[in-house]
N, C-alpha and C positions, 0 to 999 in steps of 0.2 A: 467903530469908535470906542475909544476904551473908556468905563466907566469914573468918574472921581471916586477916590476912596475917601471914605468916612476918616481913617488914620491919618490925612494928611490937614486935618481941620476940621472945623466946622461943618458940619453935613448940609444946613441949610444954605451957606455959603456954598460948598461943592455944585450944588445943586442949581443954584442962581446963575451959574456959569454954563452951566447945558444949554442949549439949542431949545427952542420952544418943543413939546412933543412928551415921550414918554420921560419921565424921573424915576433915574434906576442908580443906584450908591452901590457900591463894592465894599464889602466888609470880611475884617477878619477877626473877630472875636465877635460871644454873645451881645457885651455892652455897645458895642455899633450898631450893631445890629438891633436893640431897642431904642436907638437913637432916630435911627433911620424909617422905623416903623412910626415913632413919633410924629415926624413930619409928613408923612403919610406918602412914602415913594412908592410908586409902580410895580419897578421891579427891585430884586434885590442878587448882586453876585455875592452868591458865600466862597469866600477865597480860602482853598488848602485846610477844610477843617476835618477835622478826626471823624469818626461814625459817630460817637458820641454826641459831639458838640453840633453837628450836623443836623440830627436828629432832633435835638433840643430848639437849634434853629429852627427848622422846620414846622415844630411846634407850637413857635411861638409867630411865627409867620403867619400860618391857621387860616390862609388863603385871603388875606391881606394886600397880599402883594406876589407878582411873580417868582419864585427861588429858583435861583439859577445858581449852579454849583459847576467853578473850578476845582478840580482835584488837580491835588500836587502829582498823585502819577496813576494807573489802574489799578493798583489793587482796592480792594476794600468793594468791589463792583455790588454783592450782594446788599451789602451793608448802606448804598448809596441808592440803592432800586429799595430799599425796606422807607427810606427815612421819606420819600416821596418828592424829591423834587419833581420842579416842572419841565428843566434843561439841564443839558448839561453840557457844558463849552470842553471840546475834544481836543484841543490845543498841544495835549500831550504826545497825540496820535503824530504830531510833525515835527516838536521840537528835539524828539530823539531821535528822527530817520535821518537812514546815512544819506548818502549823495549819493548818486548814480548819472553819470557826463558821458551823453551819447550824445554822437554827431554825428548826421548824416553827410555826406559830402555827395553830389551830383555830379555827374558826368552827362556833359552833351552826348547824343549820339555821334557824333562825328569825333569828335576828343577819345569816344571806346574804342572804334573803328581802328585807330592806329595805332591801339595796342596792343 
């Protein structure tokens, strides 16, 4: 289930729309991100943020709440094991794989037989 982002409104409002259960907001800047801490969410998705800004989130998180980090793509791996997240959603690992379209096709025993 994808999370509401703080970007698209109101965090408390995003939030009021979840399923009874855990309260967890997507954000992609610092100032969501103390928005989000405000109302006291769960968990939090840091969406595509730099080492820097990561880190700073992280920071400010201070175990608060769960931080779970989208990276926009792998690099930066060291940099993202330094800042401490607790997750980290791999998303990337599928959305670049080629395709590969193998089909099996059966043959009865009798159907090989005559050929």
């Amino acid at each position: 289930m994808r999370s509401p982002a703080v970007s698209r409104g109101n965090p408390g409002r995003a939030l009021r729309r979840r399923p009874s259960g855990e309260d967890r907001v997507e954000v992609d800047t610092l100032e969501q991100l103390d928005e989000a801490l405000e109302i006291g969410v769960d968990a939090v998705l840091l969406d595509n943020m730099g080492p820097e800004t990561l880190a700073e989130a992280v920071r400010r998180i201070a175990g608060r709440a769960i931080a779970r980090l989208r990276p926009h793509h792998a690099g930066h791996r060291a940099a993202i094991a330094a800042a401490g997240v607790d997750l980290i959603s791999a998303g990337w690992l599928t959305h670049s794989a080629s395709v590969l379209d193998i089909g099996l096709d059966w043959r009865s025993a009798s159907a090989s037989a005559g050929s």
